[in-house]
C-alpha positions in Angstrom: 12.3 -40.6 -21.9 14.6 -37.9 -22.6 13.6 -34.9 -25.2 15.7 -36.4 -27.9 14.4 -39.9 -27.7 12.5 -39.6 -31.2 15.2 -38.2 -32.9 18.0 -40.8 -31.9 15.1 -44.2 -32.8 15.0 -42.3 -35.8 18.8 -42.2 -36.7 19.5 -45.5 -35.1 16.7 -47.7 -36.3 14.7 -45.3 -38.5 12.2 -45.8 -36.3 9.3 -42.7 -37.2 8.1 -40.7 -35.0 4.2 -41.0 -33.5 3.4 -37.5 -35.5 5.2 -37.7 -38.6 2.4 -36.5 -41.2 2.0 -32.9 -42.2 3.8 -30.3 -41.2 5.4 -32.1 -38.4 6.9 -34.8 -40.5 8.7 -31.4 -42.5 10.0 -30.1 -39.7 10.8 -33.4 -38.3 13.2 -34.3 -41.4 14.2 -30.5 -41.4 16.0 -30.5 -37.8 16.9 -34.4 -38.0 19.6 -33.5 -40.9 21.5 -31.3 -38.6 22.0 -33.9 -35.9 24.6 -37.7 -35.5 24.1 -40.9 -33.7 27.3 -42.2 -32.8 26.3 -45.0 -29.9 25.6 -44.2 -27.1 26.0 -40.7 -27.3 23.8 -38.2 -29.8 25.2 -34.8 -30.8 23.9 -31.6 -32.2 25.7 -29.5 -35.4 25.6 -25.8 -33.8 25.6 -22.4 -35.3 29.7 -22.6 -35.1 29.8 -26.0 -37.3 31.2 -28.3 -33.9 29.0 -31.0 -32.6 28.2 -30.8 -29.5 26.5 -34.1 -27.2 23.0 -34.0 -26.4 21.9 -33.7 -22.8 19.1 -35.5 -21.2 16.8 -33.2 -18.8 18.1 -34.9 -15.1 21.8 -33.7 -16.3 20.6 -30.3 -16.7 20.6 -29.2 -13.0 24.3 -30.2 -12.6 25.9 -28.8 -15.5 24.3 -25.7 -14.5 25.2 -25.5 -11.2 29.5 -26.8 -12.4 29.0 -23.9 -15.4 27.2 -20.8 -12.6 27.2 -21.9 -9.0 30.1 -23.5 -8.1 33.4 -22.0 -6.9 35.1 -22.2 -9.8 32.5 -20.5 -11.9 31.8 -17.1 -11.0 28.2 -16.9 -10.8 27.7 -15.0 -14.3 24.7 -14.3 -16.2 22.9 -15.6 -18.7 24.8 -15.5 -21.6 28.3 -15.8 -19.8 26.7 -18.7 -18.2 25.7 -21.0 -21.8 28.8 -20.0 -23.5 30.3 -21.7 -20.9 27.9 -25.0 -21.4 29.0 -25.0 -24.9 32.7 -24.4 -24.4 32.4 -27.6 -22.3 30.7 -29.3 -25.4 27.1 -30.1 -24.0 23.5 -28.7 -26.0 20.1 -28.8 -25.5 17.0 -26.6 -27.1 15.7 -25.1 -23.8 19.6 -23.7 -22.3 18.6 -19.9 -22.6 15.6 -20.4 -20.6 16.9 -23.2 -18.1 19.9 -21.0 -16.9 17.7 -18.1 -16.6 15.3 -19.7 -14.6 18.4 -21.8 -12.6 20.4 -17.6 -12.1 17.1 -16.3 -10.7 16.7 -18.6 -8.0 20.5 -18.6 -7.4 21.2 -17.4 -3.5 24.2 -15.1 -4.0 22.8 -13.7 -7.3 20.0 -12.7 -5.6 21.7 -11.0 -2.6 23.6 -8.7 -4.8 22.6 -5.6 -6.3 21.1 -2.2 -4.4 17.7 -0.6 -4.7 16.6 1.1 -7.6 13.8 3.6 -8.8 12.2 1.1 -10.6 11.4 -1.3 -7.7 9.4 1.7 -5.8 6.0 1.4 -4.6 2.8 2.4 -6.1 1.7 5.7 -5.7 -0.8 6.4 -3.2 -2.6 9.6 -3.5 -4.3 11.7 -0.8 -7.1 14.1 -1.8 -8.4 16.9 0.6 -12.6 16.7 0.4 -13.0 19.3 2.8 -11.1 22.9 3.6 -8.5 21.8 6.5 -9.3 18.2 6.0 -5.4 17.1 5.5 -2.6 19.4 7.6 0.9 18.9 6.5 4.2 20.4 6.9 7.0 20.8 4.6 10.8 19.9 5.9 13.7 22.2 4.2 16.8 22.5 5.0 20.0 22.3 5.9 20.6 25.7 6.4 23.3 27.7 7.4 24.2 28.3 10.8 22.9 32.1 12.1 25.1 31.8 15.0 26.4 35.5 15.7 24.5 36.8 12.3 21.4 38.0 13.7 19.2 36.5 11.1 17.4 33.7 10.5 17.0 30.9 8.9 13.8 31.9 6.9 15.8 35.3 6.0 18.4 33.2 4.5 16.7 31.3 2.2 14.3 33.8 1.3 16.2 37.2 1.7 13.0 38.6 3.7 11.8 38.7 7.4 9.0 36.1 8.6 5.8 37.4 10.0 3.5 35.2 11.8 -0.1 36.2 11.9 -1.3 36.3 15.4 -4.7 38.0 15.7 -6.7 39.8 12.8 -9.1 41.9 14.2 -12.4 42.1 11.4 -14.9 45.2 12.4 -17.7 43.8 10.4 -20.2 46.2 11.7 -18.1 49.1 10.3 -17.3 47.1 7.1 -21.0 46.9 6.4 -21.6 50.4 6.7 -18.8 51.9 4.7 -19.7 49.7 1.4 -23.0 49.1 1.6 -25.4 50.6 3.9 -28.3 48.4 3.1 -27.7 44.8 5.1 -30.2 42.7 3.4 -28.9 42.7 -0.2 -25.4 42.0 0.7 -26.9 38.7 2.6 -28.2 37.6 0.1 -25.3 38.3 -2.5 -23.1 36.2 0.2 -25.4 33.2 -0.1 -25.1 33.1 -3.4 -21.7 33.1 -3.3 -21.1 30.3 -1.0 -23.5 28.4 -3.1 -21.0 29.1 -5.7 -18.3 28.3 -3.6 -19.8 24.7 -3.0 -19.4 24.4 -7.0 -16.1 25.5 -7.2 -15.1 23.2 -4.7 -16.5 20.2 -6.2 -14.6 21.1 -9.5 -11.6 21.3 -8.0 -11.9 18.0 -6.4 -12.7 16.5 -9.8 -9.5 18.0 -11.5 -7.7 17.2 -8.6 -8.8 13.6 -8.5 -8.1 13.2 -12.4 -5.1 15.3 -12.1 -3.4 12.7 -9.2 -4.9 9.9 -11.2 -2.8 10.6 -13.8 0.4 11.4 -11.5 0.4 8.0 -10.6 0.0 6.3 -13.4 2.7 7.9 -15.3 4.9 6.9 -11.6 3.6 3.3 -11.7 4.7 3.3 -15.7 8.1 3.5 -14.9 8.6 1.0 -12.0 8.3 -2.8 -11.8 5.0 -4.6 -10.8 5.2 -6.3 -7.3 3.1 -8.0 -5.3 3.7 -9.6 -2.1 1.1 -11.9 -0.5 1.1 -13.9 3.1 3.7 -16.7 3.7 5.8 -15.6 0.3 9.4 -15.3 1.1 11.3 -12.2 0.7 15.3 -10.5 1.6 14.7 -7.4 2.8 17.5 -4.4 2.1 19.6 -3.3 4.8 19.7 0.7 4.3 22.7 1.0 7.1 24.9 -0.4 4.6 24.4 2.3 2.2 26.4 4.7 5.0 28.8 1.7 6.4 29.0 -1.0 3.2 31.4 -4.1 4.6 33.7 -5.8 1.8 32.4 -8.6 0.2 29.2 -8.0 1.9 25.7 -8.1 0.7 23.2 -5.6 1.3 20.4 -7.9 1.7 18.9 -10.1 4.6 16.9 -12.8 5.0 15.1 -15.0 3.8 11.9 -13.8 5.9 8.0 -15.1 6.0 5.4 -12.4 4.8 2.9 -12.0 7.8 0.8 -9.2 6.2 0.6 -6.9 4.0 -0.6 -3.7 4.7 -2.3 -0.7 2.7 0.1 1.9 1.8 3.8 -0.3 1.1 3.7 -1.2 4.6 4.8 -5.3 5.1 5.2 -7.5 8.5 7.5 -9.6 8.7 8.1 -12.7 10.8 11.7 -12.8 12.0 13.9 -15.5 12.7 13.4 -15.9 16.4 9.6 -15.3 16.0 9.1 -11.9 16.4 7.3 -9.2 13.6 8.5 -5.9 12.6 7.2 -4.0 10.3 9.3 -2.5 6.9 8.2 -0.6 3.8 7.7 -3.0 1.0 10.1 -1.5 -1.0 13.1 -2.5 1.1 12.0 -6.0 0.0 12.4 -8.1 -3.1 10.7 -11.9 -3.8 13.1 -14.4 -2.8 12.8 -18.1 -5.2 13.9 -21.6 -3.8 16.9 -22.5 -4.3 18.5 -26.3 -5.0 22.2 -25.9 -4.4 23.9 -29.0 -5.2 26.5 -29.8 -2.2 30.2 -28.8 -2.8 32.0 -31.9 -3.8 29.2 -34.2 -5.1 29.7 -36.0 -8.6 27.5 -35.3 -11.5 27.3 -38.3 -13.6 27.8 -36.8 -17.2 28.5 -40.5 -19.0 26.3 -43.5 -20.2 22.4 -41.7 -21.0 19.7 -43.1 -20.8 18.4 -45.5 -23.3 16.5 -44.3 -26.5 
């Protein structure tokens, strides 16, 4: 039975509806007024006064894909994409939501567009529990060439010469006896102060912890939840087209199976021949089924179905 079944036995045979006490029966006579039976056909009195034919829900797929997919269309978006429904004269209550549901799962659509900051991973944190626990190294650069300059790169950045520590020579023995000649109270002063020490540490893993807590909540604010799970489909970003972007051609790949997925953004794939590789997950966006309608089939838009 198509959605408009109730209101066409109604203006046919004033037939009532199964509900039609209360409330219902208000709203019922309320919408009824702005619609016309005229056999076998029932139109809709829009916003712009023109009536526009009724559509049951198995014509839906094919005006949207004459009205967005086809090659006379233009793949548009949403609202492009309706006006263009009710230019052709058709209505139905659900045609926002239909041909943004029918757009997302459009192939092309999805293979257009580049990556953003707001489809970046989560945040994942790293905090140091122990002196020396995490080494890392900072890359700079590029800097200007010091070929026949006699400087280097360090003093051009910084405008000062670079001094590596290679030995420190500490005469503890003669350390003691200058400042205090009496062993056995500074021994004990030292204890204490790594006992301190221990307490300042754990503080400062506390603040850090809260202070990286709240780093990455403020990143994950601004950037759109994903989550990827095993056998999901997915088109992954090719970044070499950033440096080398073809005409007419899209930046993404795929569509590729979800093997695993990894702590830390990292995602493997299976490839088309069978193989895996492994990519950061945010090179990768959810890929939806798509129905395409083959080019050159009829879509039966005439008699309806019965009321």
């Amino acid at each position: 039975m198509p959605w408009f079944s109730e209101i066409a036995n109604y203006l046919a045979r004033e037939q009532e509806p199964l509900k039609f006490t209360g409330n219902d029966k208000k709203k019922f006579l309320k919408d009824v007024r702005r619609y016309l039976w005229d056999e076998p056909f029932l139109y809709k009195q829009c916003a712009d006064n023109i009536y526009r034919r009724c559509v049951a829900e198995e014509e839906i797929p094919g005006i949207l894909f004459h009205c967005h997919g086809s090659n006379y269309a233009g793949h548009f978006a949403v609202s492009k994409t309706v006006s263009k429904i009710l230019q052709a004269g058709f209505w139905w209550p659900t045609m926002f939501k239909d041909a943004h549901s029918f757009i997302s799962k459009c192939d092309p659509c999805q293979r257009q567009g580049n990556i953003s900051k707001r489809i970046e991973m989560p945040q994942n944190f790293i905090l140091e529990v122990e002196v020396f626990d995490v080494w890392g190294i900072d890359f700079m650069g590029p800097f200007p060439s010091s070929y026949n300059n006699n400087t280097t790169p360090f003093h051009l950045v910084y405008g000062k010469p670079c001094h590596l520590l290679v030995e420190l020579e500490y005469k503890s023995a003669w350390a003691v006896k200058q400042m205090n000649f009496d062993v056995k109270p500074t021994a004990e002063r030292r204890m204490i102060q790594l006992n301190e020490l221990d307490e300042f540490r754990h503080m400062a893993f506390e603040n850090s912890k809260i202070h990286k807590e709240r780093t990455k909540a403020y990143h994950d604010r601004k950037i759109i939840p994903r989550t990827f799970a095993a056998n999901d489909q997915v088109l992954l970003f090719n970044s070499r087209l950033r440096l080398f972007p073809g005409k007419l051609k899209s930046r993404w790949s795929g569509p590729f199976t979800i093997k695993e997925v990894k702590p830390y953004g990292a995602v493997v794939l299976w490839s088309h021949d069978g193989s895996e590789f492994v990519v950061n997950g945010q090179r990768l966006k959810p890929y939806l089924a798509y129905t395409e309608i083959p080019e050159g089939e009829d879509v039966s838009l005439g008699e309806p179905p019965r009321a």
